[in-house]
N, C-alpha and C positions, 0 to 999 in steps of 0.2 A: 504494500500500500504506500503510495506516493503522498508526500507530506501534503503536497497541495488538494490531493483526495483527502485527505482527514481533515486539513483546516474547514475546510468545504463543507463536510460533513457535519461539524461541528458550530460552522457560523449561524444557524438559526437559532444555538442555543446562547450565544457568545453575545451576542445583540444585545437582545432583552436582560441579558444580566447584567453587561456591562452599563447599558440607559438606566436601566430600572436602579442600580447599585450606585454610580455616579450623581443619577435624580435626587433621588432618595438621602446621600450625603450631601447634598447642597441646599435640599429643602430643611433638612433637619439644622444644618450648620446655620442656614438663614432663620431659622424658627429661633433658636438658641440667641440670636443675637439681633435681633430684631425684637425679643420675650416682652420685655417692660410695653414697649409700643404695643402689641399684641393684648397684652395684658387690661393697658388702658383701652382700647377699644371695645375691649369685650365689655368692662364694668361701662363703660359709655353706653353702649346698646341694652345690658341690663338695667341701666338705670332710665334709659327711653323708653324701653317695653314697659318698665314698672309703671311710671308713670300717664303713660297709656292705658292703660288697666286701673288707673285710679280717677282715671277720668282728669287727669290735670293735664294732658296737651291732649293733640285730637289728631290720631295717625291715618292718611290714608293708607289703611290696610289691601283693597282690591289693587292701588298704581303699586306698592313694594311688591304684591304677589306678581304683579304682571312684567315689571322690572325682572325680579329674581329669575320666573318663567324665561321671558326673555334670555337670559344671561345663560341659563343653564342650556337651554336650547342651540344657542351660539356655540359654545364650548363642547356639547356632546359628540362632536364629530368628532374633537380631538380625543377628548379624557376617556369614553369609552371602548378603541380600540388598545389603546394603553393598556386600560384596568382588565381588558379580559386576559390576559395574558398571566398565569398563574408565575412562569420566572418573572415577570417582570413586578407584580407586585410582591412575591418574596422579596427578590433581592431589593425592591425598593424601601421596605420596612425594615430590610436588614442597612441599606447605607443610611437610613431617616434615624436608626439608634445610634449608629455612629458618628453620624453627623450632628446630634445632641450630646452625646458622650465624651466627643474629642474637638467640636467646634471650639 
């Protein structure tokens, strides 16, 4: 077996691990250092829902649905070939801890 027969053999597995595993540490390294920012946002949008719910502002609820709709509809061409790929979200969950752990 000729090396260039095996690399060959082997690129459809080599792909998805290396995107997914490369991904995966860059999201996580970004997640880890970008956290605080991250952090504030989330108590931000907790603290708009809250108040929403209490009746002290007044959210259009159906334009964020149709917004988010929107956004996810744009984006699924991309993110769900990615996500069917079982190497690729392994090894993406494997570089996303590493890229938390060692960022």
């Amino acid at each position: 077996m000729r090396m260039s027969d095996a690399l060959s053999s082997f690129l459809p597995l080599i792909v998805p691990l290396g995107v997914g595993g490369l991904g995966g540490f860059f999201v996580g390294y970004a997640v880890k250092k970008i956290y605080r920012l991250a952090m504030f946002v989330g108590v931000l949008v907790f603290s708009v829902a809250y108040l929403a719910y209490a009746n002290i502002v007044n959210l259009n609820f159906s334009g964020l649905m149709e917004t988010v709709s929107t956004l996810v509809t744009t984006l699924s061409p991309f993110i769900i070939p990615l996500t069917s790929s079982l190497l690729f979200v392994g090894s993406f969950i494997v570089g996303l801890v590493y890229g938390l752990t060692k960022g």
